[in-house]
C-alpha positions as CSV (number, residue, x, y, z in Angstrom):
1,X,-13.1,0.7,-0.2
2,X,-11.3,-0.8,2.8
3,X,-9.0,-3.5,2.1
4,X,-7.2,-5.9,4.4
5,X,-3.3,-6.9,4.0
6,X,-1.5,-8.9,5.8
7,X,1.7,-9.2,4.3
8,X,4.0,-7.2,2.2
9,X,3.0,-8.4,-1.0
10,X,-0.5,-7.6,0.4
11,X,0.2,-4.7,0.9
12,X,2.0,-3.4,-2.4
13,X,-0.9,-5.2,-4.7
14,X,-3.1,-3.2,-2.4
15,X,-0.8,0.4,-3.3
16,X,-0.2,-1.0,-7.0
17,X,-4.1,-1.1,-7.4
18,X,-4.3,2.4,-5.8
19,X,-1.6,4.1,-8.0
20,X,-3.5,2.8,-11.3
21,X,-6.7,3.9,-10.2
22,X,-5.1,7.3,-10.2
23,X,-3.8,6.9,-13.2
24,X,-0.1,7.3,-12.7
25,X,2.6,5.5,-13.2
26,X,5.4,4.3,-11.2
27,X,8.1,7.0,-12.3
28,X,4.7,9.9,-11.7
29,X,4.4,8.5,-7.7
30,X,8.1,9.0,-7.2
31,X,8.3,12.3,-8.6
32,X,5.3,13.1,-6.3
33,X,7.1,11.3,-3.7
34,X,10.8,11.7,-4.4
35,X,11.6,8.2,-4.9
36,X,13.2,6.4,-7.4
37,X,10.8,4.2,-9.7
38,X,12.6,1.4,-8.3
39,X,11.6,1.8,-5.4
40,X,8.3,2.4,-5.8
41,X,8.3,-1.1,-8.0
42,X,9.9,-3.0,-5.3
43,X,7.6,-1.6,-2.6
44,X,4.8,-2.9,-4.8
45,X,6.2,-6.1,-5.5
46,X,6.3,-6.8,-1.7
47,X,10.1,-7.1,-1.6
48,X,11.3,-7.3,2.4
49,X,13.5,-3.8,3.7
50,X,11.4,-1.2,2.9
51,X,11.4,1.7,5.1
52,X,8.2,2.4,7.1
53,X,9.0,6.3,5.8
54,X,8.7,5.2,2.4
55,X,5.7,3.1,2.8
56,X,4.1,6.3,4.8
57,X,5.0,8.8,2.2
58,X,3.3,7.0,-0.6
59,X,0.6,6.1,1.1
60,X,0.0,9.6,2.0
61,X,1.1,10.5,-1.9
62,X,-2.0,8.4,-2.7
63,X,-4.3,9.4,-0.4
64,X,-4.6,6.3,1.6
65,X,-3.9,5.7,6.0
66,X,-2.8,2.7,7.5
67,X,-5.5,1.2,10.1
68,X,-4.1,-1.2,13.3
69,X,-6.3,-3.4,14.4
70,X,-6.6,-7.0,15.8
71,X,-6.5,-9.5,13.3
72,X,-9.8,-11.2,12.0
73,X,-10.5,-14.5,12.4
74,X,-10.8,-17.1,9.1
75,X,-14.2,-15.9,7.3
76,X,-14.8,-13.1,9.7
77,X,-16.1,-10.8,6.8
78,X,-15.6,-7.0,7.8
79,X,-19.1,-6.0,8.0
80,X,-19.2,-8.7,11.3
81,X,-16.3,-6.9,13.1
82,X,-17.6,-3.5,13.5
């Protein structure tokens, strides 16, 4: 399912949702990613200074890619940009 985020806490609700669809807790994603539970919590909680290199590799530890694109306009659904 594509989802849109625009901000950082957008963005870790969006990896949050992910990781518990996969069943795995935070401690499991950093083992698989070599981070610190920590910092898997504070990337999900939106919390400014995260590394784009920690962003990538748990993205990539949960299958997802990122997608840059213009931004929509207010009640542009996605179906109407493509």
């Amino acid at each position: 399912m594509e989802q849109i985020a625009r901000t950082s806490k957008q963005i870790g609700a969006a990896l949050r949702r992910r990781r518990r669809s996969a069943s795995l807790s935070q401690s499991e994603l950093g083992a698989k990613t070599n981070l610190r539970q920590a910092t898997i919590s504070a990337l999900e909680n939106g919390q400014p200074g995260t590394k784009l290199r920690t962003l990538v590799d748990v993205m990539v530890a949960l299958d997802l890619e990122m997608v840059v694109r213009d931004r929509s306009k207010a009640g542009e659904t996605i179906e109407n940009m493509f």
